[in-house]
N, C-alpha and C positions, 0 to 999 in steps of 0.2 A: 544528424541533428545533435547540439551541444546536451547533455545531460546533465551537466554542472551548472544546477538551477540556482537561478538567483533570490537570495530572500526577497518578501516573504514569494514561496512556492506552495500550490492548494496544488497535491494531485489524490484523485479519489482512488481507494482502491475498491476497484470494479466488482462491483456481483455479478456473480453470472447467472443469466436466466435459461433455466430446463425446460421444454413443450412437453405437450403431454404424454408424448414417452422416453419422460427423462433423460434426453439426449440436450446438448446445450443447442440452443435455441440463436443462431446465430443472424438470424433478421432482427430480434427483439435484442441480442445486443448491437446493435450495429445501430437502433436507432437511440438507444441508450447511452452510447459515444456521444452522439451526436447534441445530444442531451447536455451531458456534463462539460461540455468543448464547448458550447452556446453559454455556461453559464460563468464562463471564464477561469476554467480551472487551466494548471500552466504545465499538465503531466496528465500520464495514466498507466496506473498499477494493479492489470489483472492478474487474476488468480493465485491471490493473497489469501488471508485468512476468509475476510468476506466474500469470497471469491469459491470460497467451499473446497481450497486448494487440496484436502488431506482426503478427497472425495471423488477429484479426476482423475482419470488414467492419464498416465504420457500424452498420448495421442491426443487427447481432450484438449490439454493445457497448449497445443501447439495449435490443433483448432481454433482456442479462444484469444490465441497472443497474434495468429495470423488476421481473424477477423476484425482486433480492433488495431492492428497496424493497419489495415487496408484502409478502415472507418475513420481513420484521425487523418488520414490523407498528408501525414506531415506536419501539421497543427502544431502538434506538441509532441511529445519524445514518449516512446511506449517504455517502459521500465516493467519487464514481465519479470514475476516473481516462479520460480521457479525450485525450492524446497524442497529436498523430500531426508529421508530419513540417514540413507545412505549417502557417501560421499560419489562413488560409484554413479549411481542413479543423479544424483543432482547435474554431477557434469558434465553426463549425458546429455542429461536436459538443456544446459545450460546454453548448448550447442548448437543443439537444434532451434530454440528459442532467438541466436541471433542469427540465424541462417533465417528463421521466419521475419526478418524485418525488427525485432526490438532492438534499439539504441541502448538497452543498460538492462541489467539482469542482479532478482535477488533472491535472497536464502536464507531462510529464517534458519536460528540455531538448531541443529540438526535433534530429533526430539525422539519419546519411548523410551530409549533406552537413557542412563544416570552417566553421561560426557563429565570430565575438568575438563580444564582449563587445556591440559597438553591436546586431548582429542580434539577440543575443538578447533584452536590454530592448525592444526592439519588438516582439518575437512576442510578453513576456508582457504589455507594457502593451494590447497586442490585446486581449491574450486576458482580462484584466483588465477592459476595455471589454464583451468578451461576457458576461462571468458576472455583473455590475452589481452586484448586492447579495448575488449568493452568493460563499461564501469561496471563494478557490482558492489552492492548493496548489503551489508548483514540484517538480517533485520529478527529482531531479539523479542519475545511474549515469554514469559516463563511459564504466565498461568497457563500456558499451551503445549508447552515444550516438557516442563519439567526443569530443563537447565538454564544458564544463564550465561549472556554475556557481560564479560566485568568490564570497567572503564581501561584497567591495564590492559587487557586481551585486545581490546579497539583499537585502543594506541597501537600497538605491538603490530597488527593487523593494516593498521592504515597505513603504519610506516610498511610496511609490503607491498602499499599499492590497495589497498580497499577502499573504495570512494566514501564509505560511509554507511549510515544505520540508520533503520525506522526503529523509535524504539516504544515500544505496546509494555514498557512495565507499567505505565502510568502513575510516574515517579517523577515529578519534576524535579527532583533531588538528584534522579539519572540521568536525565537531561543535562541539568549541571555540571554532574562528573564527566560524561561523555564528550562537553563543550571543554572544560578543562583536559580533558586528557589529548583532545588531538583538535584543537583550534582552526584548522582550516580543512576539516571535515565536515560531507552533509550531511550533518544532523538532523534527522523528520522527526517529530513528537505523534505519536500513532492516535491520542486521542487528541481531535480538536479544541474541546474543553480547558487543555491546556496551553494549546497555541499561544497567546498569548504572550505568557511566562516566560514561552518557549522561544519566541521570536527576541523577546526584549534581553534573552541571554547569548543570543547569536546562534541559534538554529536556521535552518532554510525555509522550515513551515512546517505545515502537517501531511499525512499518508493517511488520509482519511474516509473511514467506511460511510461518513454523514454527507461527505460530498456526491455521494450517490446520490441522494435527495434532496440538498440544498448546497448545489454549488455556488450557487450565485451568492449569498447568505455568508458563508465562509470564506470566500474571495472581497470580498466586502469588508470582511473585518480583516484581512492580511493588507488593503489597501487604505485605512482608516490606520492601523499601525504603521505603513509606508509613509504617510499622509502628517504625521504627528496631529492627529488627531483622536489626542485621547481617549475623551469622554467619550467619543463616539463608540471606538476602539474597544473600551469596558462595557456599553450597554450591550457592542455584538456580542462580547463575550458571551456573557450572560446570556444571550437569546441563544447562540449555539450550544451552551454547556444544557438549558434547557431541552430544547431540543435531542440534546446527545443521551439526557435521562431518560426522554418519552423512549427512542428508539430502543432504548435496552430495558425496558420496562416488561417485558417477556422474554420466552426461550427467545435464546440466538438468531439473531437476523432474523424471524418470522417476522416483528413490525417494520422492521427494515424494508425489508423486500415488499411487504405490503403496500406502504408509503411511497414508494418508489413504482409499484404499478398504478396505484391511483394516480399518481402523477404524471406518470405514462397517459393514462387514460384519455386524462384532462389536455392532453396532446392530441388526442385520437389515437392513439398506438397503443397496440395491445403489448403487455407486457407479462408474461408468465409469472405470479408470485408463489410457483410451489419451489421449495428447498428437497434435496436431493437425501435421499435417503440414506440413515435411518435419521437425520437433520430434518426429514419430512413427513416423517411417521407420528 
């Protein structure tokens, strides 16, 4: 399946739900694909930051990219994020990950330790080197990582072969430079809040943790900007950016995850909303 989304593009980055003995719960997500794919989102990016990425083992992450390969049935293109600290280790993963069925694989900037600019163009041309013909992704938080990806680094990187970045500064300024710096790269904007801005500057759309809860809502407004249909366009804004406040209105994904089992519920489907320790302590 093609991974070269077309604007605008809403893919959620998946939480992953634990049972109650913290193991990932892969009934409850499987009906939580189901979920987000019903609500018309055009991708899916598990085990990302909301994903409690920095929190699975290996094996876990391969559990969770196989389960919703299996659950998207083809639908839409899995894009498993695959990160970890090491270069080594990532492209381990990276490997396994498209051996499990994902069409495109990403890597947020390698993080703990204080990388430039030199370290990091060699962890991703690594890791460029492991994924060979599948697309991969950088995808850049600093408030997570510590380092950062610069717009020259992207460029430099795309002309390598890097399909492109989610980018979680929450910067539409980075947006910006990201769009100028390598023009026919997928550009995601990590918060939806910003979508928007982000679309009208030639981004693909967002990688977003709120599509967990309101896909339908944020596909809504990527199709109201498809649509030239402005006004409308700006009120979604606005409801999502709302939205995007309530959910980060507490520690990290706890109202997240909460919202998203109530909404489960309201399904009939049980959905685990405990976070994975010490995120659950």
């Amino acid at each position: 399946m093609d991974v070269n989304f077309d604007a605008p593009a809403v893919v959620p980055a998946l939480l992953t739900p634990f049972d109650e003995a913290g193991e990932v719960d892969v009934a409850a997500l499987r009906e939580h694909v189901e979920f987000v794919i019903e609500g018309g989102v055009h991708g899916l990016m598990p085990c990302g930051t909301t994903g409690e990425t920095a929190l699975l083992e290996a094996d876990e992450v391969i559990t969770v990219v196989e389960t919703v390969v299996e659950a998207a049935r083809g639908r839409v293109p899995v894009v498993a994020h695959v990160g970890r600290p090491s270069t080594t280790a990532t492209a381990k993963l990276i490997k396994r990950a498209i051996d499990a069925g994902a069409e495109g694989v990403s890597a947020i900037v390698p993080y703990y330790y204080a990388f430039g600019d030199r370290e990091i163009m060699a962890h991703f041309r690594a890791l460029l080197k492991a994924a060979g013909d599948t697309p991969l992704l950088a995808y850049n938080f600093p408030a997570r990582t510590v380092n950062d990806l610069s717009a020259d680094v992207f460029a430099s990187l795309v002309a390598d072969g890097l399909a492109g970045i989610k980018d979680s500064t929450g910067s539409i300024e980075r947006q910006e430079a990201y769009l100028a710096a390598a023009p026919d790269a997928q550009v995601f904007v990590g918060s939806p809040s910003l979508m928007l801005g982000a679309l009208r500057m030639g981004a693909r759309g967002s990688v977003a943790a709120l599509a967990n809860l309101r896909p339908d809502l944020i596909v809504q407004l990527a199709q109201a900007w498809l649509d030239r249909h402005d006004d409308e366009a700006e009120r979604l804004q606005e409801e999502v950016a709302e939205l995007e406040r309530r959910s980060k209105s507490g520690p990290p994904l706890v109202t997240l995850k909460s919202d998203v089992a109530e909404a489960m519920a309201a399904r009939g489907v049980r959905y685990p909303s405990a976070l994975r320790s010490p995120l659950g302590t």
